[in-house]
N, CA, C and O atoms as a MOPAC input file, in Angstrom:
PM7 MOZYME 1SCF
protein

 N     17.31900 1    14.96400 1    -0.33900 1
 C     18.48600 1    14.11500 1    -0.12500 1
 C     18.09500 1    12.85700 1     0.65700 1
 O     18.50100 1    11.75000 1     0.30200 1
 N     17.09500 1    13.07900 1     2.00800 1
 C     16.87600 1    11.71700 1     2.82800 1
 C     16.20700 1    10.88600 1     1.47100 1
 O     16.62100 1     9.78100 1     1.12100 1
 N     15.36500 1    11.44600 1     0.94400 1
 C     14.17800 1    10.43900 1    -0.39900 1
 C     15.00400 1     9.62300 1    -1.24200 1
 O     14.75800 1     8.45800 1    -1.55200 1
 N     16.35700 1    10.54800 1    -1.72300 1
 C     17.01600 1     9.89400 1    -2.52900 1
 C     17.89500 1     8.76800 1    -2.05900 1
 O     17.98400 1     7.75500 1    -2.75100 1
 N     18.65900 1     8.90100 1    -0.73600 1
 C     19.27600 1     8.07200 1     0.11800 1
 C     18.16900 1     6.99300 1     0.44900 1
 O     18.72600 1     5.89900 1     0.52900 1
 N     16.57200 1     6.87300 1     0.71100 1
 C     15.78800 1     6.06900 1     0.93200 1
 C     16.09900 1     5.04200 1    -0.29300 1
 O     16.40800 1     3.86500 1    -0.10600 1
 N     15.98800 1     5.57800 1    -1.41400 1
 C     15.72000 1     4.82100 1    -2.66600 1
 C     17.09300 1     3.72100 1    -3.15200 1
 O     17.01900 1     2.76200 1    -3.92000 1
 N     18.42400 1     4.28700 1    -2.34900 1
 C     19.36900 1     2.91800 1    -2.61100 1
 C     18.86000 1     2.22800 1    -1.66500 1
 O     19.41600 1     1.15200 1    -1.88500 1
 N     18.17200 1     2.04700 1    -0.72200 1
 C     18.01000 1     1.03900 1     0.30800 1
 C     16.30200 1     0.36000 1     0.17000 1
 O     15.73200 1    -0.23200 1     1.08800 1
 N     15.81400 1     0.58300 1    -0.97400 1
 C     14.44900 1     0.16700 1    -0.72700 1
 C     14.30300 1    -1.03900 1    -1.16900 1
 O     13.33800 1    -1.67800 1    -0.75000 1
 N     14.89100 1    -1.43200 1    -1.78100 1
 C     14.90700 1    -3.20500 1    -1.54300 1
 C     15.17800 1    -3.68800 1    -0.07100 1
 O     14.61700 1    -4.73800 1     0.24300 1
 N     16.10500 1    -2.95300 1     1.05000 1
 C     15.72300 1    -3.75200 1     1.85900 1
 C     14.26600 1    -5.07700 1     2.64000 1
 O     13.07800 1    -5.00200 1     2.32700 1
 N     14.62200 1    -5.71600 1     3.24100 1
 C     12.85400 1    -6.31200 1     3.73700 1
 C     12.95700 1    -5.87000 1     4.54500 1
 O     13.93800 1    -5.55300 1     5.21800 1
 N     10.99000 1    -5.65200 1     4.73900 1
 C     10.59400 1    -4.85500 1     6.29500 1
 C     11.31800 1    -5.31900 1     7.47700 1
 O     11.81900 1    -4.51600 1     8.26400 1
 N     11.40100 1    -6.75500 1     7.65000 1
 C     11.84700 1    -7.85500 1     8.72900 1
 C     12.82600 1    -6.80400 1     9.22600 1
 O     12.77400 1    -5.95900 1    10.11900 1
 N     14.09600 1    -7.29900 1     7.97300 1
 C     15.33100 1    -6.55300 1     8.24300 1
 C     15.05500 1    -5.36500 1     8.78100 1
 O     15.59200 1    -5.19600 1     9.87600 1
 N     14.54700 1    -4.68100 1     8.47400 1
 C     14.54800 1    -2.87600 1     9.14100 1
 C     14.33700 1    -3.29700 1    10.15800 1
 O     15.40500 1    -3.25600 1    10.76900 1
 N     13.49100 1    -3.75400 1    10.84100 1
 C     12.37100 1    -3.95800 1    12.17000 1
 C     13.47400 1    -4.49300 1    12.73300 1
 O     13.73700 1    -4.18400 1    13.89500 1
 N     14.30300 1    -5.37500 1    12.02300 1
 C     15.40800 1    -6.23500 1    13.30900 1
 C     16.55800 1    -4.79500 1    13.77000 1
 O     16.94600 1    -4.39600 1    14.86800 1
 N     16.81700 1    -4.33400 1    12.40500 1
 C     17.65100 1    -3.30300 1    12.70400 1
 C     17.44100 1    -2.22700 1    13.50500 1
 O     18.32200 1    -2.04400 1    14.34500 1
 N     16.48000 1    -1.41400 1    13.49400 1
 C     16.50400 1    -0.61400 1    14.26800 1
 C     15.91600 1    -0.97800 1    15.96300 1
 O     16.46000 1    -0.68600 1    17.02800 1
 N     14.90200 1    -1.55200 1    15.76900 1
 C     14.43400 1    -2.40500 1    16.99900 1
 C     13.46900 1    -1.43700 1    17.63100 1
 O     13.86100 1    -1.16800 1    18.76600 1
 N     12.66200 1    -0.98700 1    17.40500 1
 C     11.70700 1    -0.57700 1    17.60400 1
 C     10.76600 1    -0.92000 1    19.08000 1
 O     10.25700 1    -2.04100 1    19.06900 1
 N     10.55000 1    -0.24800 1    20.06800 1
 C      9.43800 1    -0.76300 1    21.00200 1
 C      8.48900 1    -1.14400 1    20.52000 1
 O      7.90700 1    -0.39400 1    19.73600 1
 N      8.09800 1    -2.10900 1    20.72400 1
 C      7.05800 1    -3.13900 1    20.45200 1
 C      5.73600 1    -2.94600 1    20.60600 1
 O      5.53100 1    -2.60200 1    21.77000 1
 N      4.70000 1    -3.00800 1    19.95300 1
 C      3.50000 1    -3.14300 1    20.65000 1
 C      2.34000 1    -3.97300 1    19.43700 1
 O      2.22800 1    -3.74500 1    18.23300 1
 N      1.80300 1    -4.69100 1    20.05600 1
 C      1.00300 1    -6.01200 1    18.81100 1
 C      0.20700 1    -5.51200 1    18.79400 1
 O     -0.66000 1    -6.36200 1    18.59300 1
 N     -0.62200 1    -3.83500 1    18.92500 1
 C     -2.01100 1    -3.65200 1    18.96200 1
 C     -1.35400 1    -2.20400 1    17.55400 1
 O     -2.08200 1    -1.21600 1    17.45300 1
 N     -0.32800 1    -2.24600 1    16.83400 1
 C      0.17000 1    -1.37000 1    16.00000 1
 C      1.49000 1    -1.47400 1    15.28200 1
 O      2.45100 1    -1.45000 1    16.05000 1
 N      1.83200 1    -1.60200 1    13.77100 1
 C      2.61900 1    -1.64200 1    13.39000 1
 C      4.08100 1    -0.82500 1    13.44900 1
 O      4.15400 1     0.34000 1    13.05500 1
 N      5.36800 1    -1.63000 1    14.03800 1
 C      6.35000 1    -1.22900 1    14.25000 1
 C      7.05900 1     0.04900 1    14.47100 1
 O      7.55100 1     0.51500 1    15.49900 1
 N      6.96600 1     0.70100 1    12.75000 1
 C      7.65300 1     1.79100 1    12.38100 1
 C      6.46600 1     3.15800 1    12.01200 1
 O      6.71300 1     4.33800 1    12.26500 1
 N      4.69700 1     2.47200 1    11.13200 1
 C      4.53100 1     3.48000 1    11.08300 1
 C      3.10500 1     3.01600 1    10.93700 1
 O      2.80500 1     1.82800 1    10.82000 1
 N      2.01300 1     4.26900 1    10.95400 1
 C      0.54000 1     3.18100 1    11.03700 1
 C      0.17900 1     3.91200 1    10.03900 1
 O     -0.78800 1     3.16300 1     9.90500 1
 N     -0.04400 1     5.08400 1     8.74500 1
 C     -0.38400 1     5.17300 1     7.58800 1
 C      0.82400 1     4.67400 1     6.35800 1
 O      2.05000 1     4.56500 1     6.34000 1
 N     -0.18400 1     4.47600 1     5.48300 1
 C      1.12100 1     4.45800 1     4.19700 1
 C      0.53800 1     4.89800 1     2.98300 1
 O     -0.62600 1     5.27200 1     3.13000 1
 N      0.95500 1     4.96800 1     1.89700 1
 C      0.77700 1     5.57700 1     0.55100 1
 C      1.68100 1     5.29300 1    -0.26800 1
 O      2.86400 1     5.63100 1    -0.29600 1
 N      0.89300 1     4.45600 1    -1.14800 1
 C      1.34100 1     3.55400 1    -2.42000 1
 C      0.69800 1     4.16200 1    -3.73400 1
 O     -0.49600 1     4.38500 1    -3.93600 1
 N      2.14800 1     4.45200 1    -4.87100 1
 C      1.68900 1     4.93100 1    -6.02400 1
 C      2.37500 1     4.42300 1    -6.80600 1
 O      3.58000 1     4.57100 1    -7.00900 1
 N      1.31100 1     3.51200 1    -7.50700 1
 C      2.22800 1     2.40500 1    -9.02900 1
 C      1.60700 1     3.29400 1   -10.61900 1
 O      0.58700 1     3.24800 1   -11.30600 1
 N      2.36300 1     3.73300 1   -10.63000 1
 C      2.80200 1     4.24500 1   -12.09500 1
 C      3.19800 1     3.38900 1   -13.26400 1
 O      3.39500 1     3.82500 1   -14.39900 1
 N      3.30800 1     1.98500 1   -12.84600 1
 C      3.65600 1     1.16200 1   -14.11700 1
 C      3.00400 1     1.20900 1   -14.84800 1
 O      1.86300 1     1.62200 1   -14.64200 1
 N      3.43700 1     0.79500 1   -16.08600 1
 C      2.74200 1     1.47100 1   -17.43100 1
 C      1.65700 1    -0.20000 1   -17.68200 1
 O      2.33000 1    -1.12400 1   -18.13900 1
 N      0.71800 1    -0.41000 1   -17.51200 1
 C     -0.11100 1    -1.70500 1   -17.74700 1
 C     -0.40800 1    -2.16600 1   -19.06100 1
 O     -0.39300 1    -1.48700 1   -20.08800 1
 N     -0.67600 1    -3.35600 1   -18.95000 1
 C     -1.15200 1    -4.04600 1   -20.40200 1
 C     -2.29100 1    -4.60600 1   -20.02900 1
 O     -2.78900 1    -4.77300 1   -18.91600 1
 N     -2.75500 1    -4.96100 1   -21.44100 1
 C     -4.09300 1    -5.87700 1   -21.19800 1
 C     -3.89700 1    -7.19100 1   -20.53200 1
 O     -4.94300 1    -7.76200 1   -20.22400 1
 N     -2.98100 1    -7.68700 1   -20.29500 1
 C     -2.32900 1    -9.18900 1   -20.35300 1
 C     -0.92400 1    -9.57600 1   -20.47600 1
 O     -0.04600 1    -8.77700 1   -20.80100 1
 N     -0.78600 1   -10.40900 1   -20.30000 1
 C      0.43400 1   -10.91900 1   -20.80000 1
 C      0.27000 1   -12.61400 1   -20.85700 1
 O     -0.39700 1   -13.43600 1   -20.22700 1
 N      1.23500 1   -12.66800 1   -21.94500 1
 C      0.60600 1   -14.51100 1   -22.84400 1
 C      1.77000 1   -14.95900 1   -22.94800 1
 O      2.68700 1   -14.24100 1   -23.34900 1
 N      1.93000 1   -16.14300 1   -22.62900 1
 C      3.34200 1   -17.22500 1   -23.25000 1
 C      2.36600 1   -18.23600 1   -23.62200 1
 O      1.19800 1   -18.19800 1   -23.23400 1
 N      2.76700 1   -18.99200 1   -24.25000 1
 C      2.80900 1   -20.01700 1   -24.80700 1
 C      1.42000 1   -21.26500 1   -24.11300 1
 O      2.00300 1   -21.78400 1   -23.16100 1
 N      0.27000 1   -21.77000 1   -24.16900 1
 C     -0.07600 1   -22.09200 1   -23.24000 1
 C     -0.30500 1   -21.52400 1   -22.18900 1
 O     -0.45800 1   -22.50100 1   -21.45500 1
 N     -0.43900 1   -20.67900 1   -21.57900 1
 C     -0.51700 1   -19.80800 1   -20.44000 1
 C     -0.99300 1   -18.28900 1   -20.57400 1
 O     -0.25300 1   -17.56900 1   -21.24500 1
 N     -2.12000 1   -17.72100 1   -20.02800 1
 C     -2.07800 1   -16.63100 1   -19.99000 1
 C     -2.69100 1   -15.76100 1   -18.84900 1
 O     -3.69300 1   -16.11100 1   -18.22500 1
 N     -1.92600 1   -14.45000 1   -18.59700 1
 C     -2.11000 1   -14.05300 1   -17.06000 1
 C     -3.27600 1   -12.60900 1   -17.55800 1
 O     -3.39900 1   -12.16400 1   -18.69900 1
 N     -3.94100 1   -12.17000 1   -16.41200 1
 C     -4.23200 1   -11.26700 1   -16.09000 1
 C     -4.75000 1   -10.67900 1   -14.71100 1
 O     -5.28700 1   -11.49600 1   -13.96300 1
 N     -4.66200 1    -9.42700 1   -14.29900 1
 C     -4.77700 1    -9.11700 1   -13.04200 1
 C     -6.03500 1    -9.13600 1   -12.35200 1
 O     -7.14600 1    -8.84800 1   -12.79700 1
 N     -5.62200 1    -9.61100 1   -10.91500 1
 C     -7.11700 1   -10.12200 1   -10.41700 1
 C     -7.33900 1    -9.40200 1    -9.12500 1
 O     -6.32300 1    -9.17000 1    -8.47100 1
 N     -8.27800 1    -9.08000 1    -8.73100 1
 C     -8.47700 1    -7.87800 1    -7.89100 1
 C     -9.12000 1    -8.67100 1    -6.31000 1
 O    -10.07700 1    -9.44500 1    -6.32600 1
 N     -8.51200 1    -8.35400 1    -5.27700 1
 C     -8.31100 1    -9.48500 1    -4.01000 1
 C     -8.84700 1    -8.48200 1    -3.10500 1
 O     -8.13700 1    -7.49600 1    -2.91000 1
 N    -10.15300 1    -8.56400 1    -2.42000 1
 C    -10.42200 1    -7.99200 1    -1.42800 1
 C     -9.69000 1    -8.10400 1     0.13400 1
 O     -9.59800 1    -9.25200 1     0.57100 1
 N     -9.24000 1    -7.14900 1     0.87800 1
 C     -8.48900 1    -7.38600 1     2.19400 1
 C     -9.71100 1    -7.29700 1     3.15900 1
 O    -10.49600 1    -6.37600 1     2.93600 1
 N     -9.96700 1    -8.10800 1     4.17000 1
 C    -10.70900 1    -8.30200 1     5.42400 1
 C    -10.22100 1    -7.89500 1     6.18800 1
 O    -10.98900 1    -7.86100 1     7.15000 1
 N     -8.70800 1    -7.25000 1     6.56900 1
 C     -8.34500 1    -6.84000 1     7.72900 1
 C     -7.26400 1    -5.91300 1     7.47500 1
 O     -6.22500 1    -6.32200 1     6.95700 1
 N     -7.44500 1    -4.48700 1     7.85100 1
 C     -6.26400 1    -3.84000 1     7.60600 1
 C     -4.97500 1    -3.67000 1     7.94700 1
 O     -4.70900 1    -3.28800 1     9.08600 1
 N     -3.94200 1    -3.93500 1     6.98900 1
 C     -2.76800 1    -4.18900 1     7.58600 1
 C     -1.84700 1    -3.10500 1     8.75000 1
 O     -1.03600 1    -3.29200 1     9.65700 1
 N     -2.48200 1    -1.97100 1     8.14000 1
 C     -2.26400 1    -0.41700 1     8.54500 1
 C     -3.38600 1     0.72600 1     9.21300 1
 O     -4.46200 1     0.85600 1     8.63000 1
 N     -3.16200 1     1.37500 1    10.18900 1
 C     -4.15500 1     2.22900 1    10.25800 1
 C     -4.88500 1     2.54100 1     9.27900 1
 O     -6.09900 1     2.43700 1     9.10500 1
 N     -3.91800 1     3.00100 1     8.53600 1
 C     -5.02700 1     3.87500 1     7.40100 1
 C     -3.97100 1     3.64900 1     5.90800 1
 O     -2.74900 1     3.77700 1     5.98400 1
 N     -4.54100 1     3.37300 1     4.86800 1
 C     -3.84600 1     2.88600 1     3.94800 1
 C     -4.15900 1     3.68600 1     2.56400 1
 O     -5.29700 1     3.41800 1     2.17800 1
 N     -3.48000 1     4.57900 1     1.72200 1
 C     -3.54600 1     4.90200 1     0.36700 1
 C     -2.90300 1     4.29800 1    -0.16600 1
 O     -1.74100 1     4.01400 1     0.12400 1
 N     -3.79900 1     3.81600 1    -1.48000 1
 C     -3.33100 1     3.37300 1    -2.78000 1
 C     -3.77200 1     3.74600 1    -3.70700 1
 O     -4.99800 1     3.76200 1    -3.81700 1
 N     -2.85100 1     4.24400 1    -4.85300 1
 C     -3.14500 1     4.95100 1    -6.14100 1
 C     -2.46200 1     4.66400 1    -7.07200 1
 O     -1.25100 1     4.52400 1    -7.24400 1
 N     -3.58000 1     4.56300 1    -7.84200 1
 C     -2.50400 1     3.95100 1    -9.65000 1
 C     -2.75100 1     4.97000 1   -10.33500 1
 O     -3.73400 1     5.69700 1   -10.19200 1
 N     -1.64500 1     5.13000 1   -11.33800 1
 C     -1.87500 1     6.10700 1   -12.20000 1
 C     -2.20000 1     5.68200 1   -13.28000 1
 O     -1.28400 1     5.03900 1   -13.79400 1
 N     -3.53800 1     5.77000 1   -14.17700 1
 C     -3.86400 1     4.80700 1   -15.49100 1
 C     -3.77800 1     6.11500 1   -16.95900 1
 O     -3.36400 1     7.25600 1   -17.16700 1
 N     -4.49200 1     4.96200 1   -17.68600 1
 C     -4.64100 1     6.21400 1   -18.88100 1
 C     -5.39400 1     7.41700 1   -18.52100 1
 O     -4.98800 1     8.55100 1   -18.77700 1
 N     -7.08300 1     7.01700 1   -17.60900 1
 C     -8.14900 1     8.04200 1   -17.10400 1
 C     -7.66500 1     8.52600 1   -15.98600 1
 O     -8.51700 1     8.72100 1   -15.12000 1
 N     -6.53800 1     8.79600 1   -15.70400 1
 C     -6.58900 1     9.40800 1   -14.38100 1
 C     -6.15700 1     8.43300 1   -13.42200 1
 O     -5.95800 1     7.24300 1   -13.66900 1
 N     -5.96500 1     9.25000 1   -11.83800 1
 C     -5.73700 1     8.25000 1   -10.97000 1
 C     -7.21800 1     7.49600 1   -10.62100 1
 O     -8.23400 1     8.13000 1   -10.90800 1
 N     -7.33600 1     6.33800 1   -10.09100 1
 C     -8.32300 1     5.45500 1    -9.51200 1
 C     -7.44200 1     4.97300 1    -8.29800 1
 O     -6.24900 1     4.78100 1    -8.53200 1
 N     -8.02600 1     4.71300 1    -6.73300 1
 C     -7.49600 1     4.31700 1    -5.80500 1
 C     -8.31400 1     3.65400 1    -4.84400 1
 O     -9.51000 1     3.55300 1    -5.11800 1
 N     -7.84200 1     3.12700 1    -3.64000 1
 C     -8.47800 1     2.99500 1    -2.55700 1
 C     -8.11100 1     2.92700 1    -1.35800 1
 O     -6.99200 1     2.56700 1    -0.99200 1
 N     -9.13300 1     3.30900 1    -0.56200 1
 C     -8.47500 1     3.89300 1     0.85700 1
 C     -9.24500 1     2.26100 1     1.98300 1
 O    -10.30500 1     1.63900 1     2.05400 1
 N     -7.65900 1     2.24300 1     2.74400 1
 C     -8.19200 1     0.82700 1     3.56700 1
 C     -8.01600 1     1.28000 1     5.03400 1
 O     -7.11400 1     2.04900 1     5.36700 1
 N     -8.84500 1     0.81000 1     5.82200 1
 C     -8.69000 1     1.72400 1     7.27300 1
 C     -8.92300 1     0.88300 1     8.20200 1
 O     -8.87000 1    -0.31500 1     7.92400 1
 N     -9.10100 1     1.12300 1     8.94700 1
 C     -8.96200 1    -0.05300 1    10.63100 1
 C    -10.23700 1     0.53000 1    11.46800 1
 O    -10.18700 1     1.43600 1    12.30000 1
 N    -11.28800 1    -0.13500 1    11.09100 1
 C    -12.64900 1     0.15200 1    11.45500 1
 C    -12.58900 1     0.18500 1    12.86900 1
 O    -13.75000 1     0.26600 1    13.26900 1
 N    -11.81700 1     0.16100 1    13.79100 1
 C    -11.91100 1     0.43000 1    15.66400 1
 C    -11.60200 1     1.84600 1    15.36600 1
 O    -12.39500 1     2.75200 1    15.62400 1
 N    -10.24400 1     2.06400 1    14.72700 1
 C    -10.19900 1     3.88700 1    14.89300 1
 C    -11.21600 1     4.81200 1    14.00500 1
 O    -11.65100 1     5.88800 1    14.41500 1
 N    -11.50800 1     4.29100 1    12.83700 1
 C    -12.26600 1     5.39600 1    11.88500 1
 C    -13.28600 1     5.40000 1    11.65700 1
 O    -13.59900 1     4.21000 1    11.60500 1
 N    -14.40200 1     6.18300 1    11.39600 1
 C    -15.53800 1     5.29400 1    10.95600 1
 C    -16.10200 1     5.74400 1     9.53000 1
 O    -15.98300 1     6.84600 1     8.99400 1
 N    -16.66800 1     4.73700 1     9.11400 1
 C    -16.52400 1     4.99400 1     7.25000 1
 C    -17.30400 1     6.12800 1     6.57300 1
 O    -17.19200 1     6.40600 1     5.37900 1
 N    -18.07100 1     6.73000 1     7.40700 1
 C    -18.36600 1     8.34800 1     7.13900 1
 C    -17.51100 1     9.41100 1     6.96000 1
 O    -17.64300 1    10.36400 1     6.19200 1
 N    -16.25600 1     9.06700 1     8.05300 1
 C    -15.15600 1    10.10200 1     7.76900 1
 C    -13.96200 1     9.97600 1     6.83400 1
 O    -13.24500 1    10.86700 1     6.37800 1
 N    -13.91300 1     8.55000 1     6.64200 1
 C    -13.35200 1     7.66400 1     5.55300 1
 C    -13.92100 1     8.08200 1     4.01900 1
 O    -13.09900 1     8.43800 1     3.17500 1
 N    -15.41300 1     8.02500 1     3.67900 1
 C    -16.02400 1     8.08900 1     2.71100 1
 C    -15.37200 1    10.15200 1     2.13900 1
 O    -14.97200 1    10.66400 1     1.09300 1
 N    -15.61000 1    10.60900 1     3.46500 1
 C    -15.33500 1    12.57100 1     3.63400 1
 C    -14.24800 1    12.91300 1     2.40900 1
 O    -14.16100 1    13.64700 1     1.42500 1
 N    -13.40600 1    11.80100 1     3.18500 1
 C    -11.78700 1    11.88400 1     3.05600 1
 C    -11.35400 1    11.53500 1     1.54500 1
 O    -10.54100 1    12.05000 1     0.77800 1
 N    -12.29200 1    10.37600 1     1.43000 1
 C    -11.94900 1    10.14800 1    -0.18700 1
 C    -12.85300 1    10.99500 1    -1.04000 1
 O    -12.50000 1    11.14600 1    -2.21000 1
 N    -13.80000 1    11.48500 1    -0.69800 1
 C    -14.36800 1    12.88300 1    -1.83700 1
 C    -13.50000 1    13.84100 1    -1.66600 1
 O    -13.44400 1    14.46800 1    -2.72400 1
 N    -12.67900 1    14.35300 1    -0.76200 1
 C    -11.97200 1    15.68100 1    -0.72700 1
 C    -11.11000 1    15.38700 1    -1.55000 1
 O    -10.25000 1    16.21000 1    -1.86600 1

C-alpha cells in the first residue's frame, strides 16, 4: 500500500520533498537517503530518426558520486547489465568489486 501511494506522488521534485519535509541538514550527506536503486525496464530501440536529425544513446561517465552507494539496472534483451557507483572515502573498490560478483 505505502509503494502504491509512493507512485501517485512520484512526479513530485526532490527540491519539493526536501522543502517539505525539512529534513536536518548536513552537506557532508544527502538529505533523505544515502543508497538508491534504479531499474529502467523501458523497452529500447536502436535509435530514433526524424527528419534531418538522428539520436542515439550516449554513455556519460560520473566523477563524483551523487549518493553513497548507487544501483543501476536495466533490463535488456540479454539479461540485466548494471552499475554500481560509490563514494570512494566510505568504500573501497575491493568490497565494491565483492558486491557486484555476488
Amino acid at each position: 500500500a505505502t509503494t502504491l501511494e509512493a507512485y501517485a506522488h512520484q512526479d513530485v521534485p526532490f527540491e519539493k520533498l526536501v522543502e517539505e519535509l525539512r529534513p536536518e541538514r548536513d552537506l557532508s550527506r544527502s538529505p533523505l537517503f544515502q543508497a538508491m536503486f534504479t531499474l529502467d525496464s523501458t523497452p529500447k530501440s536502436s535509435g530514433h530518426a526524424m527528419p534531418g536529425l538522428s539520436l542515439r544513446p550516449v554513455s556519460v561517465e560520473h566523477r563524483v558520486a551523487r549518493f553513497d552507494l548507487t544501483l543501476g539496472l536495466v533490463d535488456g534483451e540479454d539479461g540485466f547489465t548494471g552499475e554500481l557507483e560509490y563514494a570512494t572515502a566510505l568504500f573501497d573498490g575491493e568490497t565494491v568489486q565483492r558486491w557486484a560478483r555476488q
